[in-house]
C-alpha positions in Angstrom: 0.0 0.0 0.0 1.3 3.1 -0.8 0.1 6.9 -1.5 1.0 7.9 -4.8 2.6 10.4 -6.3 3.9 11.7 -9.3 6.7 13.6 -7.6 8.0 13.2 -4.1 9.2 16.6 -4.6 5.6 17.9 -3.5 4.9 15.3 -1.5 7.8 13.4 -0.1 7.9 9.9 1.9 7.6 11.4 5.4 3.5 13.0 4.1 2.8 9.7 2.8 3.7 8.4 6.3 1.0 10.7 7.7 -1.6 9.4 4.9 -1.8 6.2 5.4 -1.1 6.0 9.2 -4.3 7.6 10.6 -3.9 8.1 14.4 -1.7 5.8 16.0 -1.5 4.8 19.6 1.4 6.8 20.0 0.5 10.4 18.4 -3.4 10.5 19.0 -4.2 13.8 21.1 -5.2 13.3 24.4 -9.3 12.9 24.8 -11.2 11.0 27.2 -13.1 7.9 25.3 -15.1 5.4 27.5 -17.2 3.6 25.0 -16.7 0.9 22.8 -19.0 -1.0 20.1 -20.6 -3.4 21.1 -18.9 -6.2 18.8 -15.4 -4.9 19.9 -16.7 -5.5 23.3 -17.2 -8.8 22.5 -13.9 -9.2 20.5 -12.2 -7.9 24.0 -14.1 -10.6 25.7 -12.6 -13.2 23.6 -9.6 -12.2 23.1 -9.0 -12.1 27.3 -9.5 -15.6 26.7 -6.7 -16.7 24.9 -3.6 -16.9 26.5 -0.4 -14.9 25.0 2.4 -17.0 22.9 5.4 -15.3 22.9 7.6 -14.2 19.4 11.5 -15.1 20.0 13.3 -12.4 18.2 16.0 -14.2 15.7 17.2 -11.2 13.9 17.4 -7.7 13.2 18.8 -6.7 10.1 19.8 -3.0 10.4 20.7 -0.3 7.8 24.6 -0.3 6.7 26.6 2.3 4.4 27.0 -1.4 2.7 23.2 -2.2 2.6 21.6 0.9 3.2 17.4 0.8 4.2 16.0 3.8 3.8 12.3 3.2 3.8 11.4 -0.7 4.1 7.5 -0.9 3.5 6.8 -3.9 1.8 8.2 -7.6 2.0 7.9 -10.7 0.5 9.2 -14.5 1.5 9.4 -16.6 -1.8 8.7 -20.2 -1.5 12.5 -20.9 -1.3 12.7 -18.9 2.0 14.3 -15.7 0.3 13.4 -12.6 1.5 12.6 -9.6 -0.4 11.9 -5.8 0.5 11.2 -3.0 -0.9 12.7 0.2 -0.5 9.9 3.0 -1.2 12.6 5.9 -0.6 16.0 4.3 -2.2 13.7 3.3 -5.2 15.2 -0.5 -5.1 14.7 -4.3 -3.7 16.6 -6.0 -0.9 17.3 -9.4 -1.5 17.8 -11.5 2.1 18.9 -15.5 1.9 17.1 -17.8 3.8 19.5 -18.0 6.7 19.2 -14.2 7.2 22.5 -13.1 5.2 21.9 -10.3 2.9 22.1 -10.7 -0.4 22.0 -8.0 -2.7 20.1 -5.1 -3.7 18.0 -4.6 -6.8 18.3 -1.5 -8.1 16.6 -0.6 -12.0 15.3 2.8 -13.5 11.8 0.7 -13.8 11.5 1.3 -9.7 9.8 4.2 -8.6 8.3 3.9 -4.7 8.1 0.3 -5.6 5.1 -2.1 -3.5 5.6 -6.1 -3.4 2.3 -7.3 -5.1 2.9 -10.8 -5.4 4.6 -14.0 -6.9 3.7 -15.7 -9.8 5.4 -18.9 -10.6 9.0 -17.5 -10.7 8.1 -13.8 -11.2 8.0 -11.5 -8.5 5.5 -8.3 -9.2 6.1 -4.8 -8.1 3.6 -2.0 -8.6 5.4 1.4 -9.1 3.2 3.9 -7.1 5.4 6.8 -8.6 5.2 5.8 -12.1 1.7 3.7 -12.3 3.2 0.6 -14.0 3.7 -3.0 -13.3 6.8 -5.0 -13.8 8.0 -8.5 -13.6 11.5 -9.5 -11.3 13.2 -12.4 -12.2 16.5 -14.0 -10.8 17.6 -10.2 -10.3 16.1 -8.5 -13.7 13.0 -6.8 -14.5 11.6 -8.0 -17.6 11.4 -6.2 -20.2 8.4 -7.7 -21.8 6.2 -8.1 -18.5 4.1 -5.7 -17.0 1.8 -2.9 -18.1 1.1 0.9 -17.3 -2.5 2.1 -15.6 -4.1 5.1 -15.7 -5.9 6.9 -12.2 -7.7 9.8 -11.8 -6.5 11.3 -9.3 -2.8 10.8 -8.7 -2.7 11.6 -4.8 -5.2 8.9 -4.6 -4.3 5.9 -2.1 -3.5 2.4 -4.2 -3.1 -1.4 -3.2 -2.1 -3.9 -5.2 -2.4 -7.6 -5.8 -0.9 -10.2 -8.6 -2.4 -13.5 -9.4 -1.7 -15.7 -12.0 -5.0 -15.1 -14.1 -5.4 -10.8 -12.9 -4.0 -8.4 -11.3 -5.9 -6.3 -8.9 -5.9 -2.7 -7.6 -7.7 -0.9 -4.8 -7.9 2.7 -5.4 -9.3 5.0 -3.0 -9.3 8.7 -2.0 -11.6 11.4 -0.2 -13.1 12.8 -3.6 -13.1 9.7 -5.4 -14.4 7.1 -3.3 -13.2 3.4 -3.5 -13.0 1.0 -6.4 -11.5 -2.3 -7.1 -9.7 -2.6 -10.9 -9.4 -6.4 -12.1 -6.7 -6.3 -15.2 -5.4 -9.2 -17.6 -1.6 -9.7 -17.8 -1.6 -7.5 -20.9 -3.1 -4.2 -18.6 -6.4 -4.5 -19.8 -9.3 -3.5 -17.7 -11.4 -6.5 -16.9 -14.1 -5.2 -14.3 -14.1 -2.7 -12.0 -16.2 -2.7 -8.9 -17.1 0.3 -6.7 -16.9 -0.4 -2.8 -19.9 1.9 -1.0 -19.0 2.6 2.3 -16.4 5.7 3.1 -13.6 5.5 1.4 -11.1 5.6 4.9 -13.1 2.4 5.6 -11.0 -0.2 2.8 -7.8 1.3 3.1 -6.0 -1.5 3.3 -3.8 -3.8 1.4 -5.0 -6.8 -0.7 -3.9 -10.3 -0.2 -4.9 -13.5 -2.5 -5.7 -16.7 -0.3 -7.2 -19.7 -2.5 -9.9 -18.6 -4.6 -10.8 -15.3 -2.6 -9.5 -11.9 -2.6 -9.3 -10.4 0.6 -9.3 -6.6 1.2 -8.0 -5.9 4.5 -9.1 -2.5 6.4 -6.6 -1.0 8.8 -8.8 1.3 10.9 -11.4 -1.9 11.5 -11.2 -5.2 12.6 -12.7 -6.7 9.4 -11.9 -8.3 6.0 -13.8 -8.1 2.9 -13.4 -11.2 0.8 -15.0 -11.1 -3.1 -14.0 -13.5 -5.6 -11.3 -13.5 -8.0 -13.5 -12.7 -10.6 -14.9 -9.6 -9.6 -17.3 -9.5 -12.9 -18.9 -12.5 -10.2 -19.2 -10.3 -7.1 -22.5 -10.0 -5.5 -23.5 -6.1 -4.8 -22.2 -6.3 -1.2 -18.6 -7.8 -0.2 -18.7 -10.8 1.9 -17.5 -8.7 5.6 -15.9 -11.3 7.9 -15.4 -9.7 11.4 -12.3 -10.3 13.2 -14.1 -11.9 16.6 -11.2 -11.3 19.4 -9.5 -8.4 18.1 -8.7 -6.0 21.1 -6.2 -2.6 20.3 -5.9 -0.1 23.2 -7.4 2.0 20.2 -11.1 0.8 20.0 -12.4 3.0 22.3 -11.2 5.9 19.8 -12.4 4.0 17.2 -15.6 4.0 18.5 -15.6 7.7 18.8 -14.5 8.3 15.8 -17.3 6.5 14.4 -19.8 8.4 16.0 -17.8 11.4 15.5 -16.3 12.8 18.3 -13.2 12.4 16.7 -11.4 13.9 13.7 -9.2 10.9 12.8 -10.0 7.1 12.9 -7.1 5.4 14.7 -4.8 2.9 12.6 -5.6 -0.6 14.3 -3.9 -2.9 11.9 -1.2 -1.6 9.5 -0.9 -5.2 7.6 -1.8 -8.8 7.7 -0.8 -12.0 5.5 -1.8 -15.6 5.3 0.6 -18.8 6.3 -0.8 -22.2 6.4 -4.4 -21.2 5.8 -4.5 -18.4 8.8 -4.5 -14.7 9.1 -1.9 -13.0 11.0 -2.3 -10.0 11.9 -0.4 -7.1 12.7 -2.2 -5.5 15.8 0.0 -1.8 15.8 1.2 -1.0 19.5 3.4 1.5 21.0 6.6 0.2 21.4 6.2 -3.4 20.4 5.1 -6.2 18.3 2.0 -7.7 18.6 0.8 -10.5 16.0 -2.7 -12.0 16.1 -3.3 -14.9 14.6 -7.3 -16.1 13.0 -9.1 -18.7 11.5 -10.4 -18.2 7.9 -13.4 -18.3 9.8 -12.3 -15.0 11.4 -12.0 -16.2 15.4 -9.3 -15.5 17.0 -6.8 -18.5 17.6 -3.8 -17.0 19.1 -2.2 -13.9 20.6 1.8 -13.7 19.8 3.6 -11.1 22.0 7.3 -11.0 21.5 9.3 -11.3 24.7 9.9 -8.4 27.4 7.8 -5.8 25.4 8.9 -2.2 25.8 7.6 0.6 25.3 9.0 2.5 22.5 6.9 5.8 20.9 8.8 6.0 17.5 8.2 2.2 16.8 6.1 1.3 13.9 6.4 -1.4 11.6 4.6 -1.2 8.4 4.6 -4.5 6.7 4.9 -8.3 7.6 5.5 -11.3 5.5 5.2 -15.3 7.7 7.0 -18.5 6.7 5.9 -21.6 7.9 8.3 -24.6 8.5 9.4 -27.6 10.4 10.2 -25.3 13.6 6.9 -23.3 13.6 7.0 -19.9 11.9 9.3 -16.9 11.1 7.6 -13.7 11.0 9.5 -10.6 9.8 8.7 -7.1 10.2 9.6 -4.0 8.0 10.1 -1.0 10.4 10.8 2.4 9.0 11.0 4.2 12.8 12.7 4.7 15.2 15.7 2.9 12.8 15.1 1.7 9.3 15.4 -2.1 9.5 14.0 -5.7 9.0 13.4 -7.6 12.0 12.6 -11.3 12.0 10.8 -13.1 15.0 10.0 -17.4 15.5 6.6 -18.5 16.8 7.0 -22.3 17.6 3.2 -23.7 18.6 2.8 -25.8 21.0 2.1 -28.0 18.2 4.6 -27.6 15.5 2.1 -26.0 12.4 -0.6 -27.1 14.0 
């Protein structure tokens, strides 16, 4: 997800920041909220239930004057383990080996404020939010016959972005323009389009491919819209699965922003990704990571809390991308605050993939 731009001259990486972060538990002015909705109240119930797991931190990998990181915000584990990020601000992709050793960077003209959209076969996508064009990475090269331009009406518009092996998807949303999902072929043709009705602050949030569904994730609620891959199919309505145990220190502001005595709707959940059939979930916090993990029927399964949180104001991670193997699973972080780096943690079940 990314705000684009045609030049970060008039609207550089730290606005787009303040775009897509909302209120976050750190930086919300002071205000005194008591209520909460009444499914969130429930959620909280739930959640109080299920007993914290905690994350073992394996790595953090840190910027260099060798491998600088200027301004991680997406990532990307290939089936091979490899780890890939992408730098919005240095324009270019970090390539990190299995065992944690960094590889190499990626750097190409065809890069500008590059997003991770997905994996196809051996082709890695990246939508350009600077330049509104798609293009095809493989072993190290951008292809010079994949990928496509798009058009948007208004350029300062919010974008997410999605590759499958049949389509490739966009959400585009601002203020003025609303929301609308783009389905194109592999040859940038528009296939279907399909306009989402409620405000447009509401889907911001990226899109993620899990079996036949595409799911639109919402960062300032604790819900998921799932529509089919064939949006030409998709009834009037998105299917809305609620997120039943999600609690955030924010959903009392949420609340009130809802029935607004607020200006801003707190961030709740600045990403979330599949492995092994579930939804993790990054549940923002103010100083440390917090990763909730869901059923695809949308109840809450586990709450992973890495060791000795601390408080920390300037921590945000933006992104997270979850391996699953024999151990259990790696989950890995791109932080852009209070230090640019990549930060890897290990969930082992009590069950191994259970």
């Amino acid at each position: 997800m990314l705000s684009s731009v045609r030049t970060r001259l008039l609207l550089p990486l730290a606005m787009l920041t303040l775009l897509l972060s909302g209120c976050l538990p750190s930086g919300c002015s002071s205000g005194s909220f008591d209520a909460i909705a009444p499914s969130d109240s429930l959620s909280r119930e739930r959640a109080a239930t299920v007993a914290a797991d905690s994350l073992r931190h394996v790595r953090t990998i840190a910027s260099t004057e060798t491998h600088p990181l200027r301004y991680p915000r997406s990532l990307r584990y290939r089936p091979s383990g490899t780890l890939v990020v992408a730098d919005a601000e240095r324009n270019s992709l970090h390539v990190i080996a299995p065992d944690g050793s960094y590889g190499r960077e990626l750097t190409s003209d065809a890069f500008d404020v590059p997003y991770l959209a997905g994996i196809t076969g051996d082709t890695l996508w990246v939508f350009n939010a600077g330049s509104d064009t798609v293009v095809g990475v493989e072993n190290g090269d951008v292809l010079p016959d994949a990928g496509f331009a798009i058009e948007r009406a208004d350029a300062a518009s919010l974008v997410y972005a999605a590759a499958h092996s049949d389509a490739f998807y966009l959400k585009v949303l601002g203020e003025d323009i609303g929301s609308t999902l783009y389905q194109y072929d592999w040859n940038g043709t528009l296939q279907a389009e399909r306009p989402l009705s409620q405000p447009y602050w509401r889907y911001a949030g990226f899109l993620r491919i899990q079996g036949d569904t595409l799911w639109s994730l919402s960062g300032f609620r604790p819900v998921v819209d799932r529509l089919p891959l064939d949006l030409e199919t998709a009834s009037a309505s998105p299917d809305t699965l609620a997120l039943r145990g999600f609690d955030s220190p924010m959903l009392e502001r949420s609340y009130a922003f809802l029935q607004g005595d607020t200006h801003e709707p707190p961030l709740l959940i600045p990403s979330a990704t599949f492995a092994n059939g579930r939804l993790f979930v990054l549940n923002v916090r103010s100083g440390w990571v917090q990763v909730d993990v869901f059923g695809r029927d949308g109840t809450l399964q586990h709450r992973l809390i890495e060791a000795n949180p601390q408080p920390n104001t300037d921590f945000f991670p933006h992104d997270l991308s979850v391996r699953a193997h024999s151990d259990g699973y790696d989950i890995t972080l791109a932080v852009s605050s209070p230090d640019p780096a990549i930060v890897t943690y290990r969930w082992t079940p009590s069950n191994t993939l259970e």
